[in-house]
N, C-alpha and C positions, 0 to 999 in steps of 0.2 A: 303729419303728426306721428305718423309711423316712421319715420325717417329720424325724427327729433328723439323718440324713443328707442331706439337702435342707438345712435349716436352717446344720448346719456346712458344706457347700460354699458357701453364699450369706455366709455371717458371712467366708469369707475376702478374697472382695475387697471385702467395707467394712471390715473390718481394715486390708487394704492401704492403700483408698482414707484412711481417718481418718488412718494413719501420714502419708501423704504431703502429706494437707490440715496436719496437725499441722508436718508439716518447713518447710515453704511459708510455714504463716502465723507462724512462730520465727525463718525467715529472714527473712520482709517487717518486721515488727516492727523487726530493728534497724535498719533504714529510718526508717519510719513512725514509729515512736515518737520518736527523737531527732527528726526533721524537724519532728514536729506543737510538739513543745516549742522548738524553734527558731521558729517561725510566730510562735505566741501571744505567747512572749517578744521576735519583732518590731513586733507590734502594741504591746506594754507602752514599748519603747525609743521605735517612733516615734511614740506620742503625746506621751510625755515631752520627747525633743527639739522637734517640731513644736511643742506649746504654747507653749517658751519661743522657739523662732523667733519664732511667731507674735506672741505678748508684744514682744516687741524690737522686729520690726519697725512695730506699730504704732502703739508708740510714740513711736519713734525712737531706741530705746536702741542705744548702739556693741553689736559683737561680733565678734569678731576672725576676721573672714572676708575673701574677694574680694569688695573691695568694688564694681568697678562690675558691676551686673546682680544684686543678691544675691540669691541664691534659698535654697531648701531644700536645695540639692545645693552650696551654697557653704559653707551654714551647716555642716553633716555635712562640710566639708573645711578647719574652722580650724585654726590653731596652729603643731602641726609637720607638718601636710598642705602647707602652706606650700610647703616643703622637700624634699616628695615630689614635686610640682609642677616647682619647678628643676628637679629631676633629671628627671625626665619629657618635659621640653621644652627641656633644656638641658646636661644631663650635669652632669658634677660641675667646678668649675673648676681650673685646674691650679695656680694661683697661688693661696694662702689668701688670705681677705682679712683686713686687720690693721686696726687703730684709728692713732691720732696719735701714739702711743707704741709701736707694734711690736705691741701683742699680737695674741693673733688672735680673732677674733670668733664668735660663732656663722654657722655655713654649713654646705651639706649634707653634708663629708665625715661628718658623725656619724650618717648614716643610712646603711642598704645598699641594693644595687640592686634586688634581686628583686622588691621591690614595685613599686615606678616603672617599671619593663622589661615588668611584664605587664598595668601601667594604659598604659604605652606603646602596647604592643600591641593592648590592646583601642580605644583611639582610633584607630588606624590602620584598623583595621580596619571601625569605626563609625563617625565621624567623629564624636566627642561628647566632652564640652569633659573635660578631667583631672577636676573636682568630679564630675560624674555617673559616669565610667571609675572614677572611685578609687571611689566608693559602691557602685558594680554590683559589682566584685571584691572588697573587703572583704566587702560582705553575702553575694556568694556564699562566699567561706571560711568565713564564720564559719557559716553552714552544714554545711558540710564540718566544721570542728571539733567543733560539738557531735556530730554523727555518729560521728565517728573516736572523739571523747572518750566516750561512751555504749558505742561496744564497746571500749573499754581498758578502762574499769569494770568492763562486766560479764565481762572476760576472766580478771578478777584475782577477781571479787566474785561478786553474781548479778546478775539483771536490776531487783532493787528498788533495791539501790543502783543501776545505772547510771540509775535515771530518774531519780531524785530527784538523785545528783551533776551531771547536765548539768540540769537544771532550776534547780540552784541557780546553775548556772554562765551559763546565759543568761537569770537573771533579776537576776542579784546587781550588786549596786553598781557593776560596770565593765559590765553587759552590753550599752550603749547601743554602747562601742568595738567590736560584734561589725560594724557594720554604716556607722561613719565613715571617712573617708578616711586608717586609716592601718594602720599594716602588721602589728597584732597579730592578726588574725584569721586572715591568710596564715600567720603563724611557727606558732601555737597550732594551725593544722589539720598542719602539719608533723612539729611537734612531738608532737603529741601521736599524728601517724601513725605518729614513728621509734619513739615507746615501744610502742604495739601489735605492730610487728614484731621489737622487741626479745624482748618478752616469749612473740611466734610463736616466735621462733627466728629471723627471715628476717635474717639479720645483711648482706645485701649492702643489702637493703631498707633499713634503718638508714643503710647510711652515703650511700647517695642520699640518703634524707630529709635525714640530716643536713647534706648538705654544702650543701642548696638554704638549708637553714634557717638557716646559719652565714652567708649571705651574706643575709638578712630581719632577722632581728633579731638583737642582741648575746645571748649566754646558754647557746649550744650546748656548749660545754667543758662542761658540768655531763653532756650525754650522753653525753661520753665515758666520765666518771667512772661512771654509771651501767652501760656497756659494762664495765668493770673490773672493778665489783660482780658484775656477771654470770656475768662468765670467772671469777671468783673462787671463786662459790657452786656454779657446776657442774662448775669440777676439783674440790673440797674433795667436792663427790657424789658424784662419779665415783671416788673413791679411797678413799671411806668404806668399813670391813671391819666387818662386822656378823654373827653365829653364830659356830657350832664350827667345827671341821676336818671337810672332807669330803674322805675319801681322803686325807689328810693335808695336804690343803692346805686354807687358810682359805675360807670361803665369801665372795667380794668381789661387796659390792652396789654397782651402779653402772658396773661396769668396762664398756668397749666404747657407755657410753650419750652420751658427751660423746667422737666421734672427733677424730682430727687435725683432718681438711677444715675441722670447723667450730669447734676453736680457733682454727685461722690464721684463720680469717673472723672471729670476734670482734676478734680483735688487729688485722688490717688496719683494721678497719672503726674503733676504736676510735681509731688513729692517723689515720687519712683525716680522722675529724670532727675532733679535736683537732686537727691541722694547720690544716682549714678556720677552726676557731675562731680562731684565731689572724692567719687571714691577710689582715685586712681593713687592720689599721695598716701591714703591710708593704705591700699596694697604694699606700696613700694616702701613703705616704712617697714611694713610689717613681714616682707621678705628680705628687706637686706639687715632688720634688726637696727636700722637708723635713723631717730624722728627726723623729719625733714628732708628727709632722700630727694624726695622728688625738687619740691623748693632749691637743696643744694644744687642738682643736677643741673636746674633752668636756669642758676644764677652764673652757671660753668660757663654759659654763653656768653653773657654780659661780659664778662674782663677784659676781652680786648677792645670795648666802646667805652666804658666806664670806670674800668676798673672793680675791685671788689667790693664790694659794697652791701649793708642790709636791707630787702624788702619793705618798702613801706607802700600801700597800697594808694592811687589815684598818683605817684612824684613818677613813676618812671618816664612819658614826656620831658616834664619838664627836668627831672636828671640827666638825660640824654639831649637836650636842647642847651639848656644852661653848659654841660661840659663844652660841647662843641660850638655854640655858636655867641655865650653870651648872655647878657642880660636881654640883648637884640632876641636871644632864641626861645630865652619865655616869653617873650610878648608876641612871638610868631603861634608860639602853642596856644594863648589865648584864640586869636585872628582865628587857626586854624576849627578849633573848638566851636568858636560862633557861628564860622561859616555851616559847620556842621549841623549842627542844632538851628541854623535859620535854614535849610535844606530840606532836613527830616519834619520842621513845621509846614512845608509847606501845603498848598490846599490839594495838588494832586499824589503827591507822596502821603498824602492822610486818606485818599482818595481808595488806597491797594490795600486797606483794613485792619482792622485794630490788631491781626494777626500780623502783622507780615511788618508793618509799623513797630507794633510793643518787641517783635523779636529782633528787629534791624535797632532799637535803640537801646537796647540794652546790652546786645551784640557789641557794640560800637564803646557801649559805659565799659562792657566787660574790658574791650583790647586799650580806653586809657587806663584803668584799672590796673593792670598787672603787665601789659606788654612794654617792652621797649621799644619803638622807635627804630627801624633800620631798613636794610633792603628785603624782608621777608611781607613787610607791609601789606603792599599790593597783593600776594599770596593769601593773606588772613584776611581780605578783604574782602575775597570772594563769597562767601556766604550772604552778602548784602545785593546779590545779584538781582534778586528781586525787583529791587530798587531802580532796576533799569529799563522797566517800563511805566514808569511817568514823564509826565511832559518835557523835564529838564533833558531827556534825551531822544524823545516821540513826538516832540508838538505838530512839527512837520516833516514829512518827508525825506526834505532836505537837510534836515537836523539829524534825521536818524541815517541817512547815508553819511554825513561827516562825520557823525561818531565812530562810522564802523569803519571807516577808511583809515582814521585815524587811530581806531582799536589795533588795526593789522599792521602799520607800519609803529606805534608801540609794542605789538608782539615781536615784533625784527629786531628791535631796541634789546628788548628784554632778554630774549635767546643771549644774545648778545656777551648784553652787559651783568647779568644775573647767571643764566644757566652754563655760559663758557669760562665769564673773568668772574663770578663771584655766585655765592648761592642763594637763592632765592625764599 
């Protein structure tokens, strides 16, 4: 008996001590786990980039970077790094620039500030050229993203999915942009932090994230909508009546679980980002003195796929399908549309929550909405990343090894054919 009782007073604090190791190493993991998958899949991006630097430069093949002094940290800041640059070292100008005929041309008002203001910052503060500032900050977000993105997963999922979705996410065909000079890795660690506190509940946290993120990248109105979903799904709970009468009155499940305080926080927060979404053309109008600045600006893009043309909202698919492919190529955008909407219906992708759902389909209404069509596609995709922990890509095993295999030999593609012969 004396034995048995020695035995149990010593079993409790390794009890304790096992609980506490067990807490410790559940919490370090969602650390360490995303981070170590962000590493490896740095080493994947930067061999792939660096080979084809290295290729070009020794041969002497063009690539559309700064050209005097090209380095490694020039090559990682082609295209529309360009543009992030201006504004970095020059702000935005107040005057559009126009061609021989009035129109206006491409310029930075079609990017936001957040990016270029914190590579600003870190040159001030470093003294290192915009190409190395913009490389150091993207790579560290996109860090941060897969982090943020690994506990969204597993806050909706478990921890299988979140390894496997942020593994596929910074190994997959865009995941080289985790760590180039431009501003998707900033929006995406944002973004994907307003949906984890969405899905907390932290609704002030939300529309902070949102409103940095509204001014990073174009796309944030889709969080609003997702905030609507939300408010939606938890008065409809909160009001649900479920059993008999107890004491004569119904028994209400839900009641007092959704208070005031934190409807008006949904609603606030919801208009704050929606407002923010919106208010980038009204800046750019009202500093260059020209309605429409921004709209002109994004339409600068469009002329060499379409030609000129005026905005009408929900045709640009099908303008960009119809020019190039045909009658054949609206009836592709149909196909393409359905498969989409039978995807996002289905029972495991409804599975990740009315959050991560309402924002991934309104996301997606946003880019037929207003986007053209081209190779930047796959880039603005990336915020549906979430999405990549449902069964269409985890059922098994074997399913999630083929994706990822196939994710990295599409990132070789992509470097490729995107970030060397064309821009992404």
């Amino acid at each position: 008996m004396t034995d048995l009782l020695e035995t149990t007073r010593a079993s409790a604090p390794t009890r304790l001590r096992r609980t506490v190791t067990a807490v410790l190493e559940a919490h370090s993991s969602r650390w360490t786990t995303p981070l170590l998958l962000w590493l490896a899949s740095r080493v994947v991006s930067t061999l792939l980039l660096g080979t084809v630097y290295l290729l070009a430069t020794a041969n002497g093949w063009h690539f559309a970077s700064y050209r005097r002094g090209p380095s490694f940290a020039t090559f990682s800041g082609s295209w529309d790094a360009s543009f992030y640059r201006t504004i970095a070292e020059h702000g935005y100008p107040r005057v559009l620039p126009t061609d021989g005929s009035g129109h206006v041309v491409p310029n930075p008002w079609a990017f936001l500030p957040v990016f270029p203001g914190v590579v600003r910052a870190v040159m001030s503060v470093t003294g290192v050229s915009f190409w190395v500032a913009g490389v150091l900050v993207a790579t560290v977000c996109g860090a941060g993203a897969c982090v943020v993105l690994f506990r969204l997963v597993l806050a909706v999922a478990d921890a299988r999915r979140a390894r496997w979705a942020t593994a596929l996410f910074a190994f997959g065909a865009t995941g080289y942009l985790l760590q180039v000079a431009y501003a998707e890795s900033m929006f995406l660690l944002l973004l994907f932090g307003a949906l984890l506190a969405l899905v907390r509940r932290c609704y002030w946290l939300v529309a902070v994230l949102g409103v940095v993120a509204a001014f990073t990248r174009p796309g944030v109105l889709a969080l609003a909508v997702a905030l609507a979903v939300h408010l939606v799904v938890r008065w409809v709970a909160d009001r649900s009546v479920a059993g008999g009468p107890v004491g004569g009155a119904p028994v209400v499940r839900g009641r007092g679980t959704f208070p005031w305080r934190e409807r008006v926080a949904v609603v606030v927060a919801g208009l704050v980002v929606a407002a923010a979404g919106l208010a980038w053309p009204v800046v750019a109008s009202a500093v260059t003195g020209r309605p429409g600045a921004y709209l002109d600006t994004e339409l600068s893009w469009w002329v060499g796929f379409v030609g000129r043309v005026d905005f009408t909202p929900l045709t640009p698919w099908f303008l960009m399908a119809g020019r190039w492919l045909g009658p054949a190529g609206l009836v592709l955008v149909v196909v393409v549309l359905a498969a989409a909407a039978w995807f996002l219906g289905r029972r495991d992708v409804r599975a990740l929550g009315p959050e991560v759902l309402g924002f991934v389909v309104a996301y997606v209404a946003y880019l037929v909405a207003v986007f053209l069509p081209q190779q930047s596609l796959p880039r603005l995709l990336m915020p549906a990343a979430p999405l990549l922990g449902s069964d269409v890509f985890l059922a098994t095993r074997r399913r999630a090894v083929g994706w990822l295999v196939t994710g990295v030999c599409l990132q070789a593609v992509a470097v490729v054919l995107l970030w060397f012969l064309g821009f992404p």
